[in-house]
C-alpha positions in Angstrom: 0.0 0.0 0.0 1.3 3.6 -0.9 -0.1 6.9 -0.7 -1.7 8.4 -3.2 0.0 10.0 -5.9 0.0 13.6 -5.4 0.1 13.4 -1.5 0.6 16.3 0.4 2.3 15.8 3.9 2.9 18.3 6.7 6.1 16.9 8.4 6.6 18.9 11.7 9.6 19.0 13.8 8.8 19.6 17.9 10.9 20.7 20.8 12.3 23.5 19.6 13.9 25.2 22.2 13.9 22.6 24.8 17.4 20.7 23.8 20.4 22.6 22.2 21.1 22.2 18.5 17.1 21.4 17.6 16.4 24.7 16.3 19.8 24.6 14.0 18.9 20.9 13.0 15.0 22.3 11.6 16.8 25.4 10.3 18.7 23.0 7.9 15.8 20.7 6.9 13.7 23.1 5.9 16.1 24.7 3.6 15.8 21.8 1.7 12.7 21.2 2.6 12.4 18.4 4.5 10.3 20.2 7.0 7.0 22.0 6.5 6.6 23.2 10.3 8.3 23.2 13.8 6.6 23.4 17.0 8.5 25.7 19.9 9.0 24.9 23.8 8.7 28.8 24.9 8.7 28.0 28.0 12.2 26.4 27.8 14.9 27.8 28.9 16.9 27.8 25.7 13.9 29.3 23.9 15.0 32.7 23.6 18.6 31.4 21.7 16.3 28.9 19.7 14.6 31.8 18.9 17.0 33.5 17.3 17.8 30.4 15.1 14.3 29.8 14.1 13.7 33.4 12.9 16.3 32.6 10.3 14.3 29.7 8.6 12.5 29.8 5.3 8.9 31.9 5.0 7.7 28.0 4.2 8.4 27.2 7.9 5.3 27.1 9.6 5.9 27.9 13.1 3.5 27.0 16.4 3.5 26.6 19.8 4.4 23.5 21.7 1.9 24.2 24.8 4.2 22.6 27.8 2.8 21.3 31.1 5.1 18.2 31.2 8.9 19.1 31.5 10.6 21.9 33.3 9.2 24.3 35.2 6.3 26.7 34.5 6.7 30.4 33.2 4.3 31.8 35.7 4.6 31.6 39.8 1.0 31.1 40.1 1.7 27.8 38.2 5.1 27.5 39.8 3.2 27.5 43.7 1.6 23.7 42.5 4.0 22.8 40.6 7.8 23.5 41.4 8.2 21.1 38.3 5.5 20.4 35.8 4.1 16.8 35.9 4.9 14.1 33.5 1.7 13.1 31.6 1.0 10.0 33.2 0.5 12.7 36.3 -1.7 15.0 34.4 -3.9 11.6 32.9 -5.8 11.3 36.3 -6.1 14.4 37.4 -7.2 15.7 33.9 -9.9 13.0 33.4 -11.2 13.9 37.2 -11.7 17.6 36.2 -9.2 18.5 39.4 -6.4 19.9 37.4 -5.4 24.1 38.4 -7.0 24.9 35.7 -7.2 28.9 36.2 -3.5 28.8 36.8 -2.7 26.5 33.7 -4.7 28.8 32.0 -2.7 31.7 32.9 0.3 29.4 32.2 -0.7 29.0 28.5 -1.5 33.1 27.9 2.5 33.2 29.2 3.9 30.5 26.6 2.1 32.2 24.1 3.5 35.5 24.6 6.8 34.0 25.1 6.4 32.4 21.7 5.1 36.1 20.6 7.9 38.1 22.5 10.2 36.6 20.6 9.4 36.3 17.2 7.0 39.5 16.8 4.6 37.0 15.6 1.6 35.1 16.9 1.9 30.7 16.6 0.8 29.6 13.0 -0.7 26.4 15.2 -0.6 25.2 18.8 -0.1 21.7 19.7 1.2 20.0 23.2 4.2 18.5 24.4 3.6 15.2 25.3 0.1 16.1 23.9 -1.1 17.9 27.0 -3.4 20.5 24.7 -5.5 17.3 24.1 -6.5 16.7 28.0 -10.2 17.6 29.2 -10.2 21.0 30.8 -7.0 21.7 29.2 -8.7 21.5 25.7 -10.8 23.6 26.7 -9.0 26.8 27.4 -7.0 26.2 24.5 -10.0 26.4 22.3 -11.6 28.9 24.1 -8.3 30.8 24.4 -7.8 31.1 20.2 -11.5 32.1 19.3 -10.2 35.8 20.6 -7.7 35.5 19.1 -7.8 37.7 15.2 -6.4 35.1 13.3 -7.2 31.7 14.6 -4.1 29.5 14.5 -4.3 25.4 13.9 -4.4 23.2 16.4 -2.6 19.7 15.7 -5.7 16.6 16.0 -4.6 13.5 18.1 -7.8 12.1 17.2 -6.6 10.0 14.5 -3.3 8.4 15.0 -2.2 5.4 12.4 0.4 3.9 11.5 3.0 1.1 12.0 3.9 -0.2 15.8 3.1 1.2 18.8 -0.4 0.4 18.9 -1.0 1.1 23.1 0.6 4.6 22.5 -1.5 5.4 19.3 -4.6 4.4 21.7 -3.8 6.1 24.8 -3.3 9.5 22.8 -6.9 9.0 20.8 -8.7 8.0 23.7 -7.4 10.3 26.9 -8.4 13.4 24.7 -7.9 13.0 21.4 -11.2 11.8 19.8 -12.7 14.4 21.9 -10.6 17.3 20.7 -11.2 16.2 17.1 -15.3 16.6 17.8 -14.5 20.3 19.2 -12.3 21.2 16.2 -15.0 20.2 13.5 -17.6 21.7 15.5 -16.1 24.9 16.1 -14.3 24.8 12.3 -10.9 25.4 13.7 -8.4 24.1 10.9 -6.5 20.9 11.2 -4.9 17.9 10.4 -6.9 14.8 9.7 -4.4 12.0 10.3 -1.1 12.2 12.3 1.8 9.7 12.2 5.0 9.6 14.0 4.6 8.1 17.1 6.9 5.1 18.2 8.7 4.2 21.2 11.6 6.2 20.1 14.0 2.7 20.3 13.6 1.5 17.1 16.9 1.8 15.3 15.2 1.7 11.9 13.1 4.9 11.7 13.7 4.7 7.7 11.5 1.6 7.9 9.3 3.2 10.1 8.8 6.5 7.7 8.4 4.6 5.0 5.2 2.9 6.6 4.0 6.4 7.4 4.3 7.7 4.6 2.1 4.8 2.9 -0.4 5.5 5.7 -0.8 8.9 5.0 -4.4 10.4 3.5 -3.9 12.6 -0.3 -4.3 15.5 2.4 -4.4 16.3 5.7 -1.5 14.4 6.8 0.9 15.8 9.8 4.1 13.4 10.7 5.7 14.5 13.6 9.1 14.1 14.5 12.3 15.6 16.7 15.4 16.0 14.9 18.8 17.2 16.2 22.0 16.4 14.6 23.7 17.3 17.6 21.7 15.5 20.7 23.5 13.8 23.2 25.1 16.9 25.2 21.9 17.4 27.6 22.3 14.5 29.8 18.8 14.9 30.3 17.4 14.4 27.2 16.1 10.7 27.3 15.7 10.3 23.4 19.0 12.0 22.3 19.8 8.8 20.1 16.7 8.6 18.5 17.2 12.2 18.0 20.1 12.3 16.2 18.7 8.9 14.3 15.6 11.0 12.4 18.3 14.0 11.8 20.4 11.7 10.1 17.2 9.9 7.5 15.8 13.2 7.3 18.6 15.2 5.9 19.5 12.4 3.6 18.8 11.5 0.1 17.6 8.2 1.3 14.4 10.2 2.5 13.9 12.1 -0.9 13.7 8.8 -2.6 11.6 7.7 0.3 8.8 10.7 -0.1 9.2 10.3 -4.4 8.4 6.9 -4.2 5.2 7.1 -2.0 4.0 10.0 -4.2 4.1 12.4 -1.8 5.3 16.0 -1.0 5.9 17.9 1.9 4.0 20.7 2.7 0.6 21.7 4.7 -2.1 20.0 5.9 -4.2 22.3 8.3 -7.9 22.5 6.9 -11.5 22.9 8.7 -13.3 20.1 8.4 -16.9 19.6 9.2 -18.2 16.8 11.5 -18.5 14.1 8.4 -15.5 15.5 7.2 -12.5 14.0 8.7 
């Protein structure tokens, strides 16, 4: 099975600003675009450097917001009071499906990232997604949604209600069903624009991403497409950063020909895929 001839893909690089050398690594990809979008941490603390990187990229970047309540620390001391250091997501999964999350605070939290995204690139996010895919847990939904319909022009917001492709089948579940399905019925009904299908999750350990892209890519829909990924040439340095080999794996097939041929041969070409869809739609 292949995708369609004439395929359009989004391929979207997140983390930005949260390990050094990302931001350089997309700058590159999308110069020969391998990348259609990135997604920033501005609540990192190497965000304001990434930044600076970022702002050099090609117009044909998309750039959004990677809304964070799951690594580091929070921008606001509100936030910072119940939460010295933001949860991990299994935290946030109980608390978020028992409606007891801060919510007023996170709130708060989120108007921060986004002017932190804003402050430094005179710009508001093209599209907001989550790290870890917070933006997709109940409440937190919510004041994301409610939070962009004031704003003048709406931005995206990535969909995590459709997940497919190879392995991983618990992880593709477990983002669908702890918000995902349900932010998919909010986007249609309020017509915000986004992507139908995404692709890229795996558990980061596979040494054959090649393989694993190549699957993708024959998963993906003619349109409305977004494979997510997380790059960096140079990973390895932060001694925190868990997935620095797979990292440096998805730099490597990326910025190589191997992935040209890859794309040419599943008949598809990177670029957007945020659209509003209607409830039958998707």
């Amino acid at each position: 099975m292949t995708a369609a001839a004439g395929s359009v893909l989004a391929v979207c690089a997140d983390d930005v600003g949260l390990v050094d050398g990302i931001a350089d690594t997309v700058v590159a990809l999308a110069a020969t675009n391998r990348l259609s979008a990135a997604s920033c941490l501005a609540s990192a603390p190497g965000w304001q450097r990434s930044a600076r990187v970022v702002a050099r990229a090609p117009p044909s970047l998309e750039l959004g917001l990677h809304f964070n309540l799951s690594e580091g620390a929070p921008l606001i001391a509100e936030l910072r009071r119940r939460w010295p250091t933001l949860p991990g997501p299994a935290l946030l999964l109980a608390p978020a499906a028992l409606r007891a999350l801060p919510l007023a605070a996170i709130g708060a939290e989120s108007r921060a990232q986004v002017d932190a995204f804003g402050n430094a690139l005179g710009r508001a996010p093209a599209f907001i997604d989550g790290h870890q895919h917070v933006h997709a847990l109940p409440g937190i939904r919510e004041l994301v949604l409610d939070g962009v319909a004031t704003w003048p022009a709406r931005p995206a917001i990535r969909n995590t209600g459709r997940v497919r492709g190879p392995g991983a089948p618990l992880k593709r579940r477990v983002i669908e069903a702890s918000g995902g399905r349900a932010l998919q019925r909010s986007l249609r009904a309020r017509g915000l624009a986004h992507n139908s299908v995404l692709l890229g999750a795996y558990d980061f350990a596979s040494t054959d991403y090649r393989g694993l892209v190549q699957r993708w890519l024959a998963a993906a829909p003619p349109a409305g497409g977004l494979l997510f990924c997380h790059p960096c040439a140079g990973a390895g340095a932060d001694t925190n950063d868990t997935i620095a080999a797979a990292r440096r794996r998805e730099a490597d097939y990326l910025g190589s020909a191997a992935f040209a041929e890859d794309l040419a041969a599943a008949g598809v070409t990177v670029g957007r895929a945020w659209a509003a869809q209607s409830s039958s739609g998707d």
